[in-house]
N, C-alpha and C positions, 0 to 999 in steps of 0.2 A: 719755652712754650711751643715754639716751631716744633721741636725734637719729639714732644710728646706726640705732637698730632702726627706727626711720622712715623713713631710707633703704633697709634692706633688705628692711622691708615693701614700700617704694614700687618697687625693683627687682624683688621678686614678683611682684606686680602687673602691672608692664607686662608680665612674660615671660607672664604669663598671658593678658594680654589679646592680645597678640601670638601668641601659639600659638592660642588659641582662633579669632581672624583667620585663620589658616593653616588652622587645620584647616574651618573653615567655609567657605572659599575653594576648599577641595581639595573639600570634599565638594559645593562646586556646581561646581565644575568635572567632581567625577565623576558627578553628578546628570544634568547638560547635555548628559555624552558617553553616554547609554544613553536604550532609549525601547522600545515593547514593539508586540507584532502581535497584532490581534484576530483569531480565525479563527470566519469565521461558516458555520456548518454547512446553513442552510436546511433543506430539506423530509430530508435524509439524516438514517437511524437512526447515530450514531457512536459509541452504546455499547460503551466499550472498544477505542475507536479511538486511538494515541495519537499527536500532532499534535506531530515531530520539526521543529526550527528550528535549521538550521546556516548558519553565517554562510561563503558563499565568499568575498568582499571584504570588505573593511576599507574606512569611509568615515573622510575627512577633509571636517567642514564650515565653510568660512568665507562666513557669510553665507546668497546664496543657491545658493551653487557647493560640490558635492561632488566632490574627487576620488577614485580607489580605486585600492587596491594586493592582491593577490591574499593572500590569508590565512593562516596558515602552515601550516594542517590541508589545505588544497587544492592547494598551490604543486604536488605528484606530477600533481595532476590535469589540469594544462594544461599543464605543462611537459611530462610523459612522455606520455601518453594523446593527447591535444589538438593538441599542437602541437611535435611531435617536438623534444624538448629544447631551445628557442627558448630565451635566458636574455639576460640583461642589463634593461637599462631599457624596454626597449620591451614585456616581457611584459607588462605590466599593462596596457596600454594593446591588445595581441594578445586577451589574456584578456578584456576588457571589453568588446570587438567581438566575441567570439565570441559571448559569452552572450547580447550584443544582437541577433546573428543566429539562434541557434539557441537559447533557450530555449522555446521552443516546440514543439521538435518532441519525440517519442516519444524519438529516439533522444538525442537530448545529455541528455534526463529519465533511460532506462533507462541509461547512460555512470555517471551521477553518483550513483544508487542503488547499483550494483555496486562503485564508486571506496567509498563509504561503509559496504558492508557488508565489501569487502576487506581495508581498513584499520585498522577497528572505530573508527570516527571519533563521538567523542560528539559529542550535541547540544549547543548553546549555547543551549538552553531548550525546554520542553516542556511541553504538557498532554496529558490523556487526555481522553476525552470520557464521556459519560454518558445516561442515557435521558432527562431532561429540558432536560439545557441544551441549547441550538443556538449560542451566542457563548464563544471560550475566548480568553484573554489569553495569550501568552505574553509577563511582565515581563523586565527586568534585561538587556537588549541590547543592546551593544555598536552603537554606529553600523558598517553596512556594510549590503550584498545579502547578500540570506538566499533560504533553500530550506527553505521549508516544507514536509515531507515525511509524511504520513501511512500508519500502519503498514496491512499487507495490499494486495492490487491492485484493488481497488474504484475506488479514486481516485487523480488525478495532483498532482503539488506546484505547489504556490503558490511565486512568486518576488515579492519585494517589497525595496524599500530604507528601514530605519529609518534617521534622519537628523534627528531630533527627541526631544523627549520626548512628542510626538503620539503616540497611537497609531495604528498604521496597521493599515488593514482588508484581507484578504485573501479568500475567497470559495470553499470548497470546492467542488473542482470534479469527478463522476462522471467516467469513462470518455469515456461518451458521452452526448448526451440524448435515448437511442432510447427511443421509445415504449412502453406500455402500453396496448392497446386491452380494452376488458371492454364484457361488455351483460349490466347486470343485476346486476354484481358479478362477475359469472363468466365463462369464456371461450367456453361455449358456453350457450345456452338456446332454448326452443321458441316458436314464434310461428303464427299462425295466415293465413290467404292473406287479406291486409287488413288487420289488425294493422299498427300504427304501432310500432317497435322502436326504446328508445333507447342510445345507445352513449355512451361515456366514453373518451377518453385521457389519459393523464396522461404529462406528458413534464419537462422543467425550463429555466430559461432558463440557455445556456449560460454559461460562466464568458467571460468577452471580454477580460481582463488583457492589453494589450500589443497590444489592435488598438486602430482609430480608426472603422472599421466593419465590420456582421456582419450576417449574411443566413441568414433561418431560414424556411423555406418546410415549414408540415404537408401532407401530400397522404391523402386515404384513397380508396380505390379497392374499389368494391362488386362482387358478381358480379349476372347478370343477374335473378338473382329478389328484388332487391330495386331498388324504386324511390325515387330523389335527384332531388333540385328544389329549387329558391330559397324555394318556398311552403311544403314543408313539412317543410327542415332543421332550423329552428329553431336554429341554432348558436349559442352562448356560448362565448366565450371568457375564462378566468380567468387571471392569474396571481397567485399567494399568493388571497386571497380576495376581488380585486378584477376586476370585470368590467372587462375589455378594450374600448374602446370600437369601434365601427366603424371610425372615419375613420382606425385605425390599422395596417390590413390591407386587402387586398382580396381580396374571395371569389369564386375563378371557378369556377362548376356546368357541368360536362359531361354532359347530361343521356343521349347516345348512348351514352357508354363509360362511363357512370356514376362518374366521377370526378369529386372538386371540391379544390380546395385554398385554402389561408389561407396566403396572405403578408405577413410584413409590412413597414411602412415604417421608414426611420429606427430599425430595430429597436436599434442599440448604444446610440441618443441617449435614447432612451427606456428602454430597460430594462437598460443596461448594470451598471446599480445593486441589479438585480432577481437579480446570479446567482444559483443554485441555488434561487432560488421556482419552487414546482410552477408549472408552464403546463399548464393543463387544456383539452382541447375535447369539450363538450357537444352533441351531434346525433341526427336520426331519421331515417329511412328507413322507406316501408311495403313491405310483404312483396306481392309481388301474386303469379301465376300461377304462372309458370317456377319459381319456387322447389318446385315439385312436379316433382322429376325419379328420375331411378335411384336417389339416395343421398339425396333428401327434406333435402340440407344446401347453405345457401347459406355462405360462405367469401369474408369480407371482411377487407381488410387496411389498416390505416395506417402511416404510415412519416415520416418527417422527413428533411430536407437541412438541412445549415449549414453556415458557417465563413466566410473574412472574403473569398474568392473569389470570387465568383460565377458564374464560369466552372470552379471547380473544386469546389464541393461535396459534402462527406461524407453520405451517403444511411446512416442507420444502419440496424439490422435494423427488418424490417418486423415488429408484434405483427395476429395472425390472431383472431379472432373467427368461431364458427358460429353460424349460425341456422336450427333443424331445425323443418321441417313431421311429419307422422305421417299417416299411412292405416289406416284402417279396412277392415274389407271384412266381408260377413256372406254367409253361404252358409247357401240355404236347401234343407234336399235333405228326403227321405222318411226313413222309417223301412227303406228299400235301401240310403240314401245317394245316391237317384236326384234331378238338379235338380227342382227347383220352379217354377217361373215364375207370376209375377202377384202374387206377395205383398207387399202395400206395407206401408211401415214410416215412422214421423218419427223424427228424432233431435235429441235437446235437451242442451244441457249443465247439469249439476248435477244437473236436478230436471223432470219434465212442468212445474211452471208457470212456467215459464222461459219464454221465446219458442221454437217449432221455428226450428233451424238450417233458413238457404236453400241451395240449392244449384242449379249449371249442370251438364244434363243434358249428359255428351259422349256418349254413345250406349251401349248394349249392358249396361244396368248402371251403369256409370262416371260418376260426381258429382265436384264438387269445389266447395271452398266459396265462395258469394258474394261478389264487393263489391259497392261502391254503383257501381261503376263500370257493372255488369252489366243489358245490359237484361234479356230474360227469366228469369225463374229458378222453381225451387219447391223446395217445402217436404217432397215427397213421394217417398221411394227405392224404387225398385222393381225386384221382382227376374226378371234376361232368363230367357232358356231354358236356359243353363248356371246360373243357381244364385245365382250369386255379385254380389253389389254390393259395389263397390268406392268408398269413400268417401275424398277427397284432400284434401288442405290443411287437415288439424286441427292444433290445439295441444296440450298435455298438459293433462293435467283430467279429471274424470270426465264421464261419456256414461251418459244414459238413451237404449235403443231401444227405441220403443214398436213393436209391429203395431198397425195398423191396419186394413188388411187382407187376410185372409188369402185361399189360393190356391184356386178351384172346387176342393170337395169336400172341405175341412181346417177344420178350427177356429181360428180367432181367436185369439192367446195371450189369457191374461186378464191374466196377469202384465206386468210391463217387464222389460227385462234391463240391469243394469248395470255398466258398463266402466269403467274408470279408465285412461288414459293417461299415463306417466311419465317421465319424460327421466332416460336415462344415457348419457354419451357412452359407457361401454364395455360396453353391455349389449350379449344379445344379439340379433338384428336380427330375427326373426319367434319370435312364440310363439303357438300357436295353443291352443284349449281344444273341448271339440265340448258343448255343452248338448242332453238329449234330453228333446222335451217330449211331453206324450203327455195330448190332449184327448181326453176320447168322453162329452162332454154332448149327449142328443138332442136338446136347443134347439139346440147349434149347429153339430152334425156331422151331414150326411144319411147316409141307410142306406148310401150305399156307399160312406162315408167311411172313413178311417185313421189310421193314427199321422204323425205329420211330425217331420224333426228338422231342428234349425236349427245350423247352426255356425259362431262367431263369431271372425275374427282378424283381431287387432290387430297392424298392420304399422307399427312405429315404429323407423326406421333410426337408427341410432345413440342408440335409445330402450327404454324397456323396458315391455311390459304387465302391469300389475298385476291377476291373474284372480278377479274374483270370481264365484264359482260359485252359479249358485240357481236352487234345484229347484222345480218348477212340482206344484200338486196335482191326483191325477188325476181325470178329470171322471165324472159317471154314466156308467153302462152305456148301451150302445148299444139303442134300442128295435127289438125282434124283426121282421123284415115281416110 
C-alpha cells in the first residue's frame, strides 16, 4: 500500500514539475514577445495629454531579422484606403513600402488618425501625461510598428518598432519648431537711442526620426533703427541648458541689411538625440538714430528653416518683437498762449542729481538723444521762436525738467516739473496736459514783466503718459515804478 502511494506521490510530482516547466516556458516565451515605448516629452507642457499607442504590424523576430504582417485592426486601412483592395500575399510586403515611403508626411499621419477615429479602433497601450513628468512608458506590447498618437493637434505621432523587451524611446514632436522671439520677457518694450536691447528666442530641436540628415538654419532680420555686428551681438546658443559651442554653427552678420544667421553643422549627428530640448538664442542690438521715426517703433523679426532638404526647407512663421522710442516736446508760450523763445531748460532722468541728459541739436528746437558715437553735443534745450522743443529718442521712466533759464523779461521757474513716461502698446498715442505757472517776485521779474505759461507733452507712440500735475507758488507782488 505504502509503495503505491509512493508512486502516486511520485506521479504528482513530475506532473507538477512538468506543468510548472510549461507554464514557466509560456510565460517567457510571452515575456520575450512584448516590450514597451518611452515617450519623452521635453520642454512641452502635456498635462492631460494622452499618448495613444496602436500597433499597425505585427513583428515576427528571429534573431536579428524582423518580419511584418499588417495587423488585423488595420488590414481596411491599406487594403481599402491605401491601396485599392490589393489582397493576397504581397499586401504586407505593399503595406510595409508604403509606410516606409510615406510616414512622414502630413497626409499618410492625418489618412490614419481619421481610419482610427472612424472605426473606434482602441489602443494597444496608453498613458496620459501630467504637469511634472516629461518621460511616459507605454508597457505590455506586443512586438510590431506602432503609431504613437497624441490626443488634440498640438502635435504629430511617433512611429516606432518594438521588437524586444528593450524599451524603445520615441520623442514628441510639435507641429513645427517656429520660433518665439521676446525682449525683456515681452513682445514689445521701450529702449532709449544708444541703449544696448536684449532679445531671446526660444525655438526646439526638431524631432529627426527616420532621416539620416537635417538642416536647421535661425535667421533674424532687424529694421534699420537698430544696429547688428559681430562686436556687439553677443550670441549664445543653448540647447536644454547647455551652451552650444561655436565650432558647431556658423554665424554670418549682414551688417547692410542687418541680418545675421546661425547655422549649423552636422546638426542630425549632433543633436539628433536632443529632440524636443528648448533651442534657445540669446542676442543684442543697440538702438541708434533712425529708430526715431513717424511711429517711434522699430519691428524686428526671427524666423527658422529646416527639414532634411536643403534645397527644400520649411521656413516656419516668423515671431515679431517691437522696440519703441518716445518724444517729449515742451511748449513754452505766455499767459496768451503766444510762443516764447529763448528759455533754456536741462532734462535728467529720475532726479536733478542724476547727470543732464546730452543731446544733438537738429535745428529749430529739435534734440534727440546722444551717443558716444556723437561728436558735438549739449546738455542745454532751448526754446526757437515758435515755442515748442521737441525732444526724440527717450525711453520710458520718469523725467525731471529743470529751467534754467528763463526767457528776456519772465521769471525763472523756481520749481522742476516732473514727467513720467510709460509704455503701453495699446495706449493712446499723444496726451497732452498744459501747466500754468505764474512768477511776480521783484527779485526776478522786471517792472515790465508777466505771467508765462509753459505746456508740456509727452509724445509716446504706441506708449502712454503718465500726468503728474504740480502747481508752482505765486511769487511777491510786483514792485510799483
Amino acid at each position: 500500500m505504502k509503495n503505491k502511494l509512493k508512486k502516486v506521490i511520485a506521479y504528482v510530482l513530475s506532473f507538477m514539475m512538468l506543468f510548472t516547466m510549461s507554464a514557466m516556458n509560456i510565460s517567457s516565451v510571452s515575456a520575450a514577445s512584448t516590450g514597451s515605448i518611452t515617450v519623452h516629452t521635453g520642454k512641452h507642457d502635456v498635462n492631460g495629454v494622452n499618448f495613444n499607442a496602436y500597433r499597425l504590424m505585427d513583428a515576427t523576430v528571429s534573431g536579428n531579422k524582423v518580419s511584418y504582417s499588417i495587423s488585423s485592426n488595420f488590414t481596411g486601412f491599406f487594403t481599402e484606403e491605401l491601396l485599392n483592395g490589393t489582397t493576397g500575399d504581397d499586401i504586407d510586403i505593399k503595406a510595409y513600402n508604403y509606410i516606409k515611403a510615406n510616414v512622414s508626411t502630413t497626409d499618410f499621419q492625418n489618412k490614419l488618425k481619421t481610419y482610427i477615429a472612424t472605426n473606434q479602433i482602441s489602443a494597444d497601450g496608453a498613458a496620459t501625461g501630467t504637469t511634472d513628468t516629461k518621460e511616459y512608458t507605454i508597457a505590455g506590447l506586443a512586438y510590431g510598428y506602432y503609431a504613437v498618437i497624441p490626443s488634440g493637434e498640438g502635435y504629430t505621432p511617433s512611429f516606432t518598432t518594438v521588437k524586444s523587451s528593450k524599451a524603445v524611446d520615441v520623442y514628441l514632436k510639435g507641429k513645427t519648431p517656429d520660433p518665439e522671439k521676446t525682449i525683456n520677457n515681452k513682445k514689445y518694450d521701450s529702449a532709449q537711442v544708444g541703449d544696448t536691447v536684449d532679445f531671446k528666442v526660444e525655438s526646439m530641436v526638431p524631432n529627426m526620426t527616420g532621416y539620416n540628415q537635417y538642416y536647421y538654419i535661425f535667421k533674424d532680420t532687424m529694421t534699420e533703427g537698430l544696429t547688428v555686428s559681430k562686436d556687439t551681438l553677443n550670441l549664445v546658443v543653448k540647447i536644454g541648458g547647455t551652451v552650444v559651442d561655436t565650432s558647431e554653427y556658423t554665424l554670418t552678420v549682414d551688417k547692410i541689411n542687418r541680418i545675421f544667421t546661425v547655422e549649423f553643422k552636422n546638426f542630425y549627428t549632433n543633436h539628433a538625440k536632443d529632440a524636443n530640448e528648448s533651442l534657445t538664442f540669446t542676442y543684442s542690438a543697440v538702438v541708434n538714430e533712425k529708430a526715431i521715426n513717424d511711429s517711434n517703433t522699430s519691428t524686428n523679426k526671427a524666423e527658422v528653416s529646416y527639414g532634411n532638404d536643403p534645397e527644400h526647407l520649411t521656413t516656419g512663421a516668423p515671431s515679431e518683437v517691437k522696440v519703441l522710442t518716445h518724444t517729449l516736446k515742451i511748449n513754452k508760450v505766455d499767459e496768451q498762449n503766444k510762443p516764447l523763445s529763448g528759455a533754456e531748460f536741462a532734462l535728467y532722468r529720475n532726479n536733478v542729481d542724476s547727470d543732464k541728459l546730452k543731446f544733438v541739436d537738429e535745428g529749430n528746437g529739435t534734440y534727440r538723444i546722444a551717443t558716444t558715437d556723437d561728436g558735438t553735443t549739449t546738455d542745454t534745450l532751448v526754446s526757437p521762436e515758435g515755442g515748442v522743443i521737441t525732444v526724440k529718442g527717450l525711453s520710458e521712466g520718469h523725467y525731471v525738467i529743470e529751467e534754467t533759464k528763463a526767457p528776456d523779461g519772465y521769471a525763472k521757474l523756481k520749481n522742476t516739473i516732473n514727467k513720467t513716461i510709460s509704455v503701453d502698446e495699446n495706449a493712446p498715442q499723444t496726451v497732452t496736459v498744459e501747466e500754468k505757472v505764474t512768477n511776480k517776485t521783484e527779485s526776478w521779474l522786471p517792472e515790465t514783466g508777466g505771467m508765462g505759461t509753459v505746456i508740456f507733452t509727452v509724445v509716446g507712440v504706441v506708449g502712454v503718459l503718465a500726468i503728474l500735475s504740480t502747481y508752482f507758488k505765486k511769487g511777491k507782488k510786483r514792485e510799483e515804478a
